[in-house]
C-alpha positions as MATLAB code, in Angstrom:
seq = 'XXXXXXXXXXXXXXXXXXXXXXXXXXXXXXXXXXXXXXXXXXXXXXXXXXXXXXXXXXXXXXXXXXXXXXXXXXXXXXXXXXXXXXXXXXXXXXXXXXXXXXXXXXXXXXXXXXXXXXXXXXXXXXXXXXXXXXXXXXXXXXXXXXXXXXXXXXXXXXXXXXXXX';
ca = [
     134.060   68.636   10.151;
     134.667   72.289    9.006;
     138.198   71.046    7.988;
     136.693   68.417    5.152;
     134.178   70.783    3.819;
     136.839   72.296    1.461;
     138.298   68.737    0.472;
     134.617   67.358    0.068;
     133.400   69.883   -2.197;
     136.367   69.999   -4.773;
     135.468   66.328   -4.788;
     132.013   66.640   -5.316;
     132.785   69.213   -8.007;
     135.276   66.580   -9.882;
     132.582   63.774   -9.398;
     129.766   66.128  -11.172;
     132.541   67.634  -13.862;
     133.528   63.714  -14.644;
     129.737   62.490  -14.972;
     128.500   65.451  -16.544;
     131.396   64.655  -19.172;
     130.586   61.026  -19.576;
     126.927   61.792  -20.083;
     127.384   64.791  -22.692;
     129.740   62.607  -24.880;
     127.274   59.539  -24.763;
     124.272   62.468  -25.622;
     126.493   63.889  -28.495;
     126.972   60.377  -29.948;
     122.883   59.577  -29.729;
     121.899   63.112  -31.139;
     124.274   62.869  -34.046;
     122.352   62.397  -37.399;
     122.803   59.601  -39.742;
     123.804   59.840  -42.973;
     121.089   58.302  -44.783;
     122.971   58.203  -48.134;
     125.959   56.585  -46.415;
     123.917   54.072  -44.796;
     121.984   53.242  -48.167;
     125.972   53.113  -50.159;
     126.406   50.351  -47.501;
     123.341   48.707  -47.532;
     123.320   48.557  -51.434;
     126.785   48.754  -52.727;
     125.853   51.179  -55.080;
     125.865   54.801  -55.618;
     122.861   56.706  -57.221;
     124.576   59.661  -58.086;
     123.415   60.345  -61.523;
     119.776   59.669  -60.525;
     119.835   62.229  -57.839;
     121.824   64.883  -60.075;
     118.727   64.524  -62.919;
     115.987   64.897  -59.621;
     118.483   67.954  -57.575;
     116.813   70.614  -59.144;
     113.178   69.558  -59.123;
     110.367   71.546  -57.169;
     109.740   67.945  -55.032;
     113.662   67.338  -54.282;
     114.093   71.128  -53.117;
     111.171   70.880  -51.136;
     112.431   67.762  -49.036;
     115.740   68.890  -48.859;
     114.373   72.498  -47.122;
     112.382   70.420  -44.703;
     115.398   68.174  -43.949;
     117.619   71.361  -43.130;
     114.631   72.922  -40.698;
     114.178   69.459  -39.079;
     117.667   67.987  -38.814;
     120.060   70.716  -39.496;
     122.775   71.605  -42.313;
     125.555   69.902  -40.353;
     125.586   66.681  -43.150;
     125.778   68.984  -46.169;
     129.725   70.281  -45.633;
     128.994   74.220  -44.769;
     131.708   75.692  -43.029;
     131.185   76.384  -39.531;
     129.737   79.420  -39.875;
     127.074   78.115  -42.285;
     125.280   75.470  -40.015;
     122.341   75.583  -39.067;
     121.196   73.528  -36.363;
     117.889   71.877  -36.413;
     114.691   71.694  -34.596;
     113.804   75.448  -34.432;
     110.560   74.634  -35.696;
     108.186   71.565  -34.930;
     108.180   69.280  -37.753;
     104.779   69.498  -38.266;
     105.616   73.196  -39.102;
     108.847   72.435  -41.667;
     106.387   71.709  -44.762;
     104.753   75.432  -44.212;
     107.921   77.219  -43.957;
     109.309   74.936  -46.874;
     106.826   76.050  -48.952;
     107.322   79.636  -47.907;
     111.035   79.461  -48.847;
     110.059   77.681  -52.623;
     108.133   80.786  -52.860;
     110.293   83.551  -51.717;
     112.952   82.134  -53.963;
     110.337   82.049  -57.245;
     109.642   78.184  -57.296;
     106.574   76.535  -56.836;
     105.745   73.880  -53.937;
     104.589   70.628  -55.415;
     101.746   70.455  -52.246;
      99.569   72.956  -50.954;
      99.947   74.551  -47.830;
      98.224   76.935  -45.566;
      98.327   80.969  -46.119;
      99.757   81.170  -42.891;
     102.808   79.573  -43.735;
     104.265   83.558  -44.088;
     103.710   83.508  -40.211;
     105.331   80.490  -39.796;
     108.672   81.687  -41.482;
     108.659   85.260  -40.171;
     108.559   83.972  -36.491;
     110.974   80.920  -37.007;
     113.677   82.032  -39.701;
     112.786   85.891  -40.437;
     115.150   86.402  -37.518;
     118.415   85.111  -39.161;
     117.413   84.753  -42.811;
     115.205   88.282  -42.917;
     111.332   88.524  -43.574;
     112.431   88.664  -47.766;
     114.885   85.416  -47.208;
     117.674   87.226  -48.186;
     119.521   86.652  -45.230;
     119.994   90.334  -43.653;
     122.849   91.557  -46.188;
     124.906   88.561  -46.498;
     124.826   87.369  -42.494;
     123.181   83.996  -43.518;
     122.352   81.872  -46.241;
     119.997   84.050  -49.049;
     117.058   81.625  -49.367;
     116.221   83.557  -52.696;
     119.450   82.283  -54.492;
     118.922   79.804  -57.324;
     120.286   77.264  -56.409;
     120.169   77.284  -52.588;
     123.241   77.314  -51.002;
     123.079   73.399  -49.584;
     122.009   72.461  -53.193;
     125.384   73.690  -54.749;
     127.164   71.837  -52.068;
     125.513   68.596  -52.993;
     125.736   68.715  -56.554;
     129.107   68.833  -56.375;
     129.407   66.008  -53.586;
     127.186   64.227  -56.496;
     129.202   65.545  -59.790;
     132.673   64.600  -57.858;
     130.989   61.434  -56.913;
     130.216   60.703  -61.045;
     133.559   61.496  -61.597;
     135.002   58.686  -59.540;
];
């Protein structure tokens, strides 16, 4: 019996690896999130481009956009690598505090009120990366005070390219 225990455990360790494997790349696939504006170009055959470049810059559009980012991550706005954010640090019941925190940090005003503890909510969910201020700790990460935000340039010119067509 001692003889197969060496034999038995590399096999048990290949079994694991090749489940684990299967199960990580089926979990990847699920957790992936969908491109809402893709899936509406192929459900309507039409681009809305020029509606969404009049609406980018508005308090309401910001505001949504922030609460996408903290609830599904920057990884559909083309950052580079070292720009994504992933999402889900905060509950979504949260992501409407700290994106009215943000709006006001960066001058604008949120188009729905929100609770004076929002401040808390930011500090203890984003002040770690992105600085208490939302400047982003000298450069490190995204300045959340820049007009426009950082994931709003990027999709103006996915929309201005898109115009252009």
């Amino acid at each position: 019996m001692q003889r197969y225990l060496p034999l038995l455990s590399v096999l048990l360790i290949v079994t694991y690896g090749l489940y684990n494997a299967k199960t990580k790349k089926e979990t990847k696939k699920r957790s992936q999130p969908e491109n809402t504006y893709t899936q509406h170009l192929k459900e309507h055959h039409t681009s809305h481009a020029r509606e969404e470049l009049l609406q980018l810059h508005t308090d309401t559009y910001i505001q949504h956009y922030i609460i996408r980012v903290i609830n599904h991550g920057s990884t559909l706005l083309r950052f580079k690598k070292d720009e994504i954010m992933e999402g889900g640090y905060a509950p979504k019941e949260d992501a409407h505090k700290i994106a009215c925190y943000v709006m006001e940090l960066s001058g604008k005003a949120c188009p729905t009120p929100y609770p004076a503890d929002a401040a808390g909510f930011y500090t203890s969910v984003c002040g770690g990366c992105h600085g208490n201020d939302g400047k982003g700790l000298g450069g490190t990460y995204p300045d959340l005070t820049q007009h426009p935000l950082l994931g709003i340039q990027h999709r103006e010119e996915l929309l201005r390219s898109k115009v252009a067509e």
